[in-house]
C-alpha positions in Angstrom: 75.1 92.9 106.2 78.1 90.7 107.4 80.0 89.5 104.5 83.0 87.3 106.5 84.8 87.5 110.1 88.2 86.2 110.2 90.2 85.4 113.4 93.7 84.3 113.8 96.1 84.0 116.6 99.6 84.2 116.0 102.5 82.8 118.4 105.4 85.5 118.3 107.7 82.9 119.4 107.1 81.6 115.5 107.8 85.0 113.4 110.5 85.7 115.9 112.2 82.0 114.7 111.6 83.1 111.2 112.9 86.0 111.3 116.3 85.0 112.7 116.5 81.9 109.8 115.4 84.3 107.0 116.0 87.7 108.2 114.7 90.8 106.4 113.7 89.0 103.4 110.8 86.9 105.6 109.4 90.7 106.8 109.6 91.6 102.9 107.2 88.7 102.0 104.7 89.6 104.8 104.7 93.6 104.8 104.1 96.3 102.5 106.7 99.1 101.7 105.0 101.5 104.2 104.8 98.8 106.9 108.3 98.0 106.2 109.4 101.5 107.1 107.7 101.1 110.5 108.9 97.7 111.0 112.3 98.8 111.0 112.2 101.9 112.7 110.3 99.9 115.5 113.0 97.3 115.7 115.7 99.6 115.6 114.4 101.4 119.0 113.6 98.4 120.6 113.8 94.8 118.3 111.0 93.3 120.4 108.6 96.0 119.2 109.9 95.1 115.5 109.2 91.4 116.0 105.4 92.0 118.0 104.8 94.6 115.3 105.4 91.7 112.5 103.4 89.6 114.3 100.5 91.8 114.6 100.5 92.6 110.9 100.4 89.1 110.0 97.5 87.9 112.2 95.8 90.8 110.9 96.4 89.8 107.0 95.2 85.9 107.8 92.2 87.0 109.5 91.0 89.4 106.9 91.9 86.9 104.4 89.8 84.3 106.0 86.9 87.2 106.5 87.0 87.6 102.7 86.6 83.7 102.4 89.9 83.5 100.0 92.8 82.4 102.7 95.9 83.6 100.8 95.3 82.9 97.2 94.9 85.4 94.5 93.7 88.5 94.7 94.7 88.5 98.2 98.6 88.5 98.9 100.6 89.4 101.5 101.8 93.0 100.3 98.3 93.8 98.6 96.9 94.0 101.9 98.3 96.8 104.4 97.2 97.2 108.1 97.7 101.0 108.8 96.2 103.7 111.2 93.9 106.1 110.9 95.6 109.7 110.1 95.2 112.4 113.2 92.0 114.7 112.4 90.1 111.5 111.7 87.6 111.4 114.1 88.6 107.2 114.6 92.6 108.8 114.6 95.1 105.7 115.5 92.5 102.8 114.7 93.4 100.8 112.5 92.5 100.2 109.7 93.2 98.3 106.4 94.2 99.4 103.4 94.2 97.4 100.0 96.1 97.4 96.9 96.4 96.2 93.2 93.7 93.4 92.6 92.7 92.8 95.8 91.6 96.6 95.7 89.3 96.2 92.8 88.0 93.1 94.1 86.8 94.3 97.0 85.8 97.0 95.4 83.7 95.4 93.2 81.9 93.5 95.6 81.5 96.7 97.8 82.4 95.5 101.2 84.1 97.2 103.4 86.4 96.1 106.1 87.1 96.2 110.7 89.8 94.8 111.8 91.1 94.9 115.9 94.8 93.8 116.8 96.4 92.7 120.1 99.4 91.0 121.7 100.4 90.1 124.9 103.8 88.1 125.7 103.8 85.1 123.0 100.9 85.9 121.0 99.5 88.2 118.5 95.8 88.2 117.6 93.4 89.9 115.3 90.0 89.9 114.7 88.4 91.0 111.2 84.6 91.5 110.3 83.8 92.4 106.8 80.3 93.7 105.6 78.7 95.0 102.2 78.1 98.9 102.2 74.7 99.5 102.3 73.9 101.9 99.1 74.1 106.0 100.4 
């Protein structure tokens, strides 16, 4: 059963601005350690990659927060919410997928949902789209 969808489009035009007034600490507020490593070594190769890969992670986080009907107020934060990939030997390898930590973890947990979430850009904009259900009981 459907629990929440979230959308949310993001212009890149807008984290790229950020980034350039706050630098490294704006991508610290948004990105969890792991996403951080692959924020910089995307940007280092190539700094539009680094600034689309930014973008994509936060359109991701505000549509799963609006999916979850919370927005960004506690449990769900920034960094408690991770948008990785599936590992290879997964059948769904390279989806991705999200990944929760902390409260937001037990939370969701608790409620037993689990969570979809697709990513895209193209030129200015980022988008995501998130659907979250309840598990059905095995």
């Amino acid at each position: 059963m459907i629990y929440g969808i979230g959308t949310d489009i993001c212009d890149i035009r807008r984290i790229r601005a950020s980034l350039e007034r706050h630098g490294e600490r704006f991508a610290m507020k948004i990105l969890t350690p792991a996403e951080l490593d692959a924020w910089r070594a995307r940007g280092e190769r190539w700094p539009e990659r680094g600034v689309r890969y930014l973008a994509t992670r936060f359109s991701a986080k505000e549509a799963f927060s609006k999916a979850i009907g919370l927005g960004m107020r506690m449990p769900m934060g920034w960094r408690m919410c991770e948008i990785a990939k599936r590992p290879s030997g997964d059948p769904n390898a390279g989806k991705p997928c999200i990944v929760l930590h902390g409260e937001l973890l037990n939370w969701f947990e608790a409620r037993r949902l689990q969570a979809h979430v697709s990513l895209s850009d193209e030129s200015d904009y980022a988008t995501s789209f998130c659907v979250v259900e309840t598990r059905t009981a095995p």
